[in-house]
Structures are given as C-alpha cells and as structure tokens.
C-alpha positions as CSV (number, residue, x, y, z in Angstrom):
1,X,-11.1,24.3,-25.8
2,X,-9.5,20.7,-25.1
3,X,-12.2,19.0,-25.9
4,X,-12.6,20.3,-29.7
5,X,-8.7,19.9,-30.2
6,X,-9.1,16.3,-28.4
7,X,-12.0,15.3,-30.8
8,X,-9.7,16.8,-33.5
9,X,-6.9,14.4,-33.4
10,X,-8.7,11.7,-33.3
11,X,-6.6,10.4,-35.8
12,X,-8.0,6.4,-34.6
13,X,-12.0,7.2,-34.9
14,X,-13.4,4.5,-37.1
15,X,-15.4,7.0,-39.2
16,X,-12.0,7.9,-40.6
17,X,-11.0,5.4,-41.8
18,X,-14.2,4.0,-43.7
19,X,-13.8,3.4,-47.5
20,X,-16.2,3.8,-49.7
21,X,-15.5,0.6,-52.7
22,X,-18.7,0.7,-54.2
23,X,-17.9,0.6,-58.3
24,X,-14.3,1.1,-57.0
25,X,-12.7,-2.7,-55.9
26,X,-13.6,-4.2,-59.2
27,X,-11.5,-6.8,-58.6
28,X,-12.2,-7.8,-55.0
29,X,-9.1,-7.3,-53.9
30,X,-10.4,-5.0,-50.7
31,X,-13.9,-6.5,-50.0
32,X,-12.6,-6.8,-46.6
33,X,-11.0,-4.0,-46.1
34,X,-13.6,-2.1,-44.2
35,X,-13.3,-4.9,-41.3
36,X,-10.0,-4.9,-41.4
37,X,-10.0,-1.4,-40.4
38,X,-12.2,-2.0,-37.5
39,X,-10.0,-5.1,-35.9
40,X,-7.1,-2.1,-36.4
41,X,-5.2,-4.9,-38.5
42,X,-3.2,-1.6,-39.9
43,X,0.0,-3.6,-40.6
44,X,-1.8,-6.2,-42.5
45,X,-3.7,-3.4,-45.0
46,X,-1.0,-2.0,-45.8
47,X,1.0,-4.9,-47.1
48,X,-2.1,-5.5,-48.8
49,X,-2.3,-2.1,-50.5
50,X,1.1,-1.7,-51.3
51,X,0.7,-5.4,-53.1
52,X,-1.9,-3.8,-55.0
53,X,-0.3,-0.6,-56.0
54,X,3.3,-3.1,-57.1
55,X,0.8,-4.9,-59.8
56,X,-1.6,-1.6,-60.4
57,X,0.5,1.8,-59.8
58,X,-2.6,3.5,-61.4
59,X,-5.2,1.9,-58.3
60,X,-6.5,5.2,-56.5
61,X,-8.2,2.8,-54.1
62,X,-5.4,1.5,-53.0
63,X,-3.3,4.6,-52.3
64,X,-6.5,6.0,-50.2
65,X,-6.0,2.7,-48.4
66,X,-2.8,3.0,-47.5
67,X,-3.2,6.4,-46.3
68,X,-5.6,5.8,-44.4
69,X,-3.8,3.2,-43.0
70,X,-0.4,5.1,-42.1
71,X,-2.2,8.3,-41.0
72,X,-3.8,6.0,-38.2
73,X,-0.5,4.6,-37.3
74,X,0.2,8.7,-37.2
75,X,2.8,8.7,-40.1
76,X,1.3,12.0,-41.4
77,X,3.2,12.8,-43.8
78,X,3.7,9.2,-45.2
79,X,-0.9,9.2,-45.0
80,X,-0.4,12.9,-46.6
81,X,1.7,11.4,-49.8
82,X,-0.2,8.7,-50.3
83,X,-3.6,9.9,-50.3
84,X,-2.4,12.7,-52.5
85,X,-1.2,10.1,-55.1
86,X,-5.0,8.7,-54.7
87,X,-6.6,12.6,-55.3
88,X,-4.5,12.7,-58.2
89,X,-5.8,9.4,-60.1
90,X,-9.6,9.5,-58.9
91,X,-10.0,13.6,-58.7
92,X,-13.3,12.8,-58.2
93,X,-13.4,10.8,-55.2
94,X,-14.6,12.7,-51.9
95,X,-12.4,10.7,-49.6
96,X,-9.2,11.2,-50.1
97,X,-9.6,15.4,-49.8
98,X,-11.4,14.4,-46.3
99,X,-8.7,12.8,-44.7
100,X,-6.1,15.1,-45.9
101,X,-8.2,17.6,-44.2
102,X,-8.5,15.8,-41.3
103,X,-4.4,15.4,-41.3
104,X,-4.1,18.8,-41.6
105,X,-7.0,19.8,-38.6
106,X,-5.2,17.2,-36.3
107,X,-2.1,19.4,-37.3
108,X,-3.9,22.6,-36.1
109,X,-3.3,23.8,-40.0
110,X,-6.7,25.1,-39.7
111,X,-7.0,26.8,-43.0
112,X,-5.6,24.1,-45.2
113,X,-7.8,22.1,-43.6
114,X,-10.7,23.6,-44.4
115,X,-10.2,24.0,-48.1
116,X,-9.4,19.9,-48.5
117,X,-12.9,19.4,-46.4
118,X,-14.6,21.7,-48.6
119,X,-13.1,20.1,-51.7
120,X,-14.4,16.8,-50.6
121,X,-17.8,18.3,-50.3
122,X,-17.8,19.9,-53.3
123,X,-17.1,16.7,-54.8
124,X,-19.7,14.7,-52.6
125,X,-22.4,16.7,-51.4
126,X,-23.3,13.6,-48.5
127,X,-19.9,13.4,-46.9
128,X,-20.4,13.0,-43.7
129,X,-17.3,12.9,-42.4
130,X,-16.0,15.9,-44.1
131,X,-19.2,17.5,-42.1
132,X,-18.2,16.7,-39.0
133,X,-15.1,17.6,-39.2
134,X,-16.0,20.8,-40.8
135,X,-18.1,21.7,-37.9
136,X,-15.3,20.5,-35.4
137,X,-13.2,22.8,-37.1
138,X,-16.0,25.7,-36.4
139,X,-16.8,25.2,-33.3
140,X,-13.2,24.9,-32.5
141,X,-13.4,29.2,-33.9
142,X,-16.0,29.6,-31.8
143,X,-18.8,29.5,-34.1
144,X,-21.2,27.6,-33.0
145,X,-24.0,28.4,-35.5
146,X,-22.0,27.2,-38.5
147,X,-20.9,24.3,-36.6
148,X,-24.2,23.4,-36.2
149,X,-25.2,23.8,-39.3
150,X,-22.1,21.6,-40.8
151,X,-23.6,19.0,-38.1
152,X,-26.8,19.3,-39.5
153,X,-25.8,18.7,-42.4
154,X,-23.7,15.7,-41.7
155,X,-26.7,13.8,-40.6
156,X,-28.9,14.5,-43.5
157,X,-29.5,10.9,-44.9
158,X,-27.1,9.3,-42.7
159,X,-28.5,6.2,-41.2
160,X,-29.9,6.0,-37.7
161,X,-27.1,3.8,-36.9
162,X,-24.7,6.1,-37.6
163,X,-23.9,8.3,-34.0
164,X,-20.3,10.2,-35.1
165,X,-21.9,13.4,-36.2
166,X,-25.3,13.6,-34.2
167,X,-23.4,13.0,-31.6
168,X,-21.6,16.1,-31.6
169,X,-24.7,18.4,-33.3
170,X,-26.5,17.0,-29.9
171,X,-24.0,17.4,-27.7
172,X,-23.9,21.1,-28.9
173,X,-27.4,22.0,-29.3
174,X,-27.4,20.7,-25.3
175,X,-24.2,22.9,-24.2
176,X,-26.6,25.9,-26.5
177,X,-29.6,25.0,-24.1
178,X,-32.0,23.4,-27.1
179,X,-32.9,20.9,-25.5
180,X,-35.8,19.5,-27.4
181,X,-33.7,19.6,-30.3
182,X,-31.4,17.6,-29.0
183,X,-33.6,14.7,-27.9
184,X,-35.0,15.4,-31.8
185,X,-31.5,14.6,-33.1
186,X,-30.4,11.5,-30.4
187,X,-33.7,9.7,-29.7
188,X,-34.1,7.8,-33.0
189,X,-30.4,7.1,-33.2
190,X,-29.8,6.1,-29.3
191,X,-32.0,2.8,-28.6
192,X,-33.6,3.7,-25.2
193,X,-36.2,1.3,-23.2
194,X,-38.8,2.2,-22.0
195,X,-37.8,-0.3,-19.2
196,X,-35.5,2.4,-17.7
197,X,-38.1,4.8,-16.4
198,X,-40.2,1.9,-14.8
C-alpha cells in the first residue's frame, strides 16, 4: 500500500534526523544542533558541519550531521556519502547505518535496506528508529506479525513522549482488530481528559 510507501519516504520526519551527541560533541560545537534540525535550518547545519569537518576531517559527528542534513534536502546520494564517511570513523555508532537504511527504504531498495537497519541494531540494541523503520519495511511485505513485533520493540524504554513508533504499532494492532492493545500502547503516550467524555 500507499500509505506504508508514503510513511517510507518520509525523508523530513523529525525522528530522522535526531542525533545522538552524548560523549560525542566534546567540543560543543553541535550542542544546538538537535534544534536546529527541528526549525529545518538545513542550510545553516550544514555550513556548520562542513566547518567542522575543514578543521577535523576525522569528526564522525559531523559527517552524520551533514548527512543527515542533505538527505532531508533529498540529496541522496550526497546524505549516502557522507554518512558513509561517518560509519567508517565511528563503526560503532548506531545512527549512521539507520539512516542509510532509511535512504535506501525511501529508494524502495528494500533488501539493502534492511541489512543497514539491522546493522544499526546490532550495534544499539534501543534504536528506535531503526525499529520503526524495520517494521515499516515489514508491514510494507505484508507481514504484519514481524512488523509488530519490530514496533514493539521500538517502544521498549522509549519515553512516553515519544509517539513515532507507537504510533504505528497502534495504528496496526487497530487495522488487526486488538483493540485493547491498542488503547494499552496509546493511552499513556496520548494525553486525553477526562473533560471530553463529560
């Protein structure tokens, strides 16, 4: 369906573009970066990050910035070579596999997709976005049961405030017809008063 494939390219979903600096910016050089992302000031981050990577070639931070950056100004391959170059200096970073993976799902490259999203999880067992996307990717196949499970896992410690993947595991378990699951999954994350039903 069009909906999976729409959810798939979202290429501007602010989950994406997150950035994970703890014990990474240890020179403040990105403390802002995260809001930054979310004002969609994509120009501005990555003059930034190209500054960084003219003074520190080796930064891995800053070439997952940047990618992140030109993949949501949908310069693929441009996102794809940079965030490579940051896989290849921090190999043990989580992120950069993810979004490759997401580059290639918004791609329909299905299968190379899956293998960067796994890579990510093997590396960090609580990514959340490489969950999602994961179980996007399955329930794109038409599996539903290991889409939910990917979504399952995806919200496993994520905080209550944090919709992107209960979201879809509820809006799944609903179009599966488990319903109590579902309100189990959205009603500590959605705030909901009481004054509605009054």
């Amino acid at each position: 369906g069009y909906y999976q494939i729409g959810a798939l390219t979202s290429a501007k979903d602010h989950t994406v573009s997150f950035i994970d600096l703890e014990n990474r910016d240890k020179t403040s050089s990105f403390k802002d970066i995260n809001l930054l992302f979310q004002k969609k000031q994509l120009d501005l981050i990555i003059k930034k990050a190209r500054a960084v990577i003219k003074d520190d070639p080796q930064s891995g931070l800053a070439y997952e910035i940047l990618g992140t950056a030109l993949f949501m100004q949908e310069l693929d391959s441009e996102a794809i070579e940079a965030l490579t170059k940051a896989s290849t200096i921090e190999p043990n970073q989580s992120g950069p596999y993810a979004k490759i993976g997401i580059i290639y799902m918004k791609d329909e490259h299905i299968e190379d997709a899956q293998v960067f999203l796994k890579k990510a999880i093997a590396l960090n067992s609580n990514d959340r976005i490489a969950y999602q996307y994961l179980g996007l990717i399955a329930e794109y196949l038409g599996d539903n049961s290991t889409a939910i499970q990917h979504f399952e896992k995806g919200i496993q410690g994520t905080p209550s405030s944090y919709l992107g993947v209960a979201v879809n595991l509820g809006r799944l378990l609903n179009n599966n017809k488990r319903y109590l699951k579902t309100i189990e999954v959205l009603e500590p994350r959605l705030p909901i008063s009481s004054e509605v039903y009054e």
